[in-house]
C-alpha positions as CSV (number, residue, x, y, z in Angstrom):
1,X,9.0,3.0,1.9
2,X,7.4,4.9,4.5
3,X,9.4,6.0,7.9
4,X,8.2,7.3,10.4
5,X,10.3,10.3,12.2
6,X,10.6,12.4,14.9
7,X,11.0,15.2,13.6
8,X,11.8,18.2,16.3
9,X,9.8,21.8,15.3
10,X,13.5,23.1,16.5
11,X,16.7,20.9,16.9
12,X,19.9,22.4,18.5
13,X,22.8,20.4,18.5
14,X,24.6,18.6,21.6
15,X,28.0,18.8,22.0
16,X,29.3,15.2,23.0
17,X,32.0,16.3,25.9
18,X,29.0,16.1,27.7
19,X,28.7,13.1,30.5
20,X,25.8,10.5,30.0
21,X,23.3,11.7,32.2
22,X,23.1,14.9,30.3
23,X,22.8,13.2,27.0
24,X,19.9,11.3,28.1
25,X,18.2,14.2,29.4
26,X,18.2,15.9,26.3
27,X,17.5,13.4,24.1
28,X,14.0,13.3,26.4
29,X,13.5,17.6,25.6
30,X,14.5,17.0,22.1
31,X,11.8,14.0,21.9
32,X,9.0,16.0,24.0
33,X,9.6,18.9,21.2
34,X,9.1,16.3,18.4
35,X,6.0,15.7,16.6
36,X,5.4,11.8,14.9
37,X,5.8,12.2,10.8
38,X,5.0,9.7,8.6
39,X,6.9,10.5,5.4
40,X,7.8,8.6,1.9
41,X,11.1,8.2,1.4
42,X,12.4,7.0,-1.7
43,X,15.6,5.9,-3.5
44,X,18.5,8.0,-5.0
45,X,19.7,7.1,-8.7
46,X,22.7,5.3,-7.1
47,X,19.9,2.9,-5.1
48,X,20.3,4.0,-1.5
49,X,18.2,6.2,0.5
50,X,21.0,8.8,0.9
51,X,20.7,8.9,4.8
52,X,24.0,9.8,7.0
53,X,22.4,8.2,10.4
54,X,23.6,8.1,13.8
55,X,23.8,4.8,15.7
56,X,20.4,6.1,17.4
57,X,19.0,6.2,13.4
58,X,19.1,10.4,13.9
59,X,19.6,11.9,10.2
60,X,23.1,13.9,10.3
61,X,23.3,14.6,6.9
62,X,21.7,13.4,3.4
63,X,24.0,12.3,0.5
64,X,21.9,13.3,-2.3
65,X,18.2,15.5,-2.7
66,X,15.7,12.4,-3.2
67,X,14.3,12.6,0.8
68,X,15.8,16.1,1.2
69,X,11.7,17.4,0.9
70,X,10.5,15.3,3.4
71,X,13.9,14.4,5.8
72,X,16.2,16.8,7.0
73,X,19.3,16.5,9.6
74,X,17.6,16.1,13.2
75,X,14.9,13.8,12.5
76,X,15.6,10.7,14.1
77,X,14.3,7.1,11.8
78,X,11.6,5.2,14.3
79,X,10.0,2.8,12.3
80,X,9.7,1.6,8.3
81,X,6.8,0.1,6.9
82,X,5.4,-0.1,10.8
83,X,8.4,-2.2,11.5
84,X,9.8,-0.3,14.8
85,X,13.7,0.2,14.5
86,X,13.7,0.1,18.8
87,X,17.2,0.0,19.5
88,X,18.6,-1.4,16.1
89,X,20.3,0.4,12.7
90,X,18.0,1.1,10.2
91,X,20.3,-0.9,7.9
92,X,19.6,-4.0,9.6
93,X,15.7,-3.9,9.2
94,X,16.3,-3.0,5.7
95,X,18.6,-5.7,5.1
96,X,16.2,-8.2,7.0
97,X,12.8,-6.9,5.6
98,X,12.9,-5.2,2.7
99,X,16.2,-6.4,0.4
């Protein structure tokens, strides 16, 4: 599959004591530092992509090496196959669209 990411040249990490308001703001910096990657992402030998995601599809971690060339914690999922995620978990497009 291909996924498109935003991939940010330099992600620093938010602390979530943080109130709302500030969240939102810098998800917006961390977004205008991003560049759009188009990557292929492939499956592990246990048959899942290996992807620790956020409920806003950002990569915390990987659970094995098959993306860990092309994905790395801070990219945030946006869109498979040109199928936007919007505000839904990557497992549910890849449940609906690509079983």
């Amino acid at each position: 599959l291909a996924c498109r990411c935003y991939s940010p040249t330099k992600f620093y990490g938010v602390h979530m004591d943080t109130d709302v308001l500030f969240l939102k703001i810098e998800r917006l910096r961390r977004l205008y530092r991003s560049e759009i990657l188009t990557v292929p992402v492939e499956r592990g030998d246990n048959g899942t992509f290996g992807l620790g995601l956020s409920d806003d599809n950002e990569v915390l971690r990987l659970h094995h090496d098959a993306n860990a060339q092309v994905i790395e914690p801070g990219d945030q999922v946006i869109s498979v196959e040109g199928v936007p995620l919007g505000r839904g978990p990557l497992s549910r497009l890849l449940a609906e669209r690509f079983a």
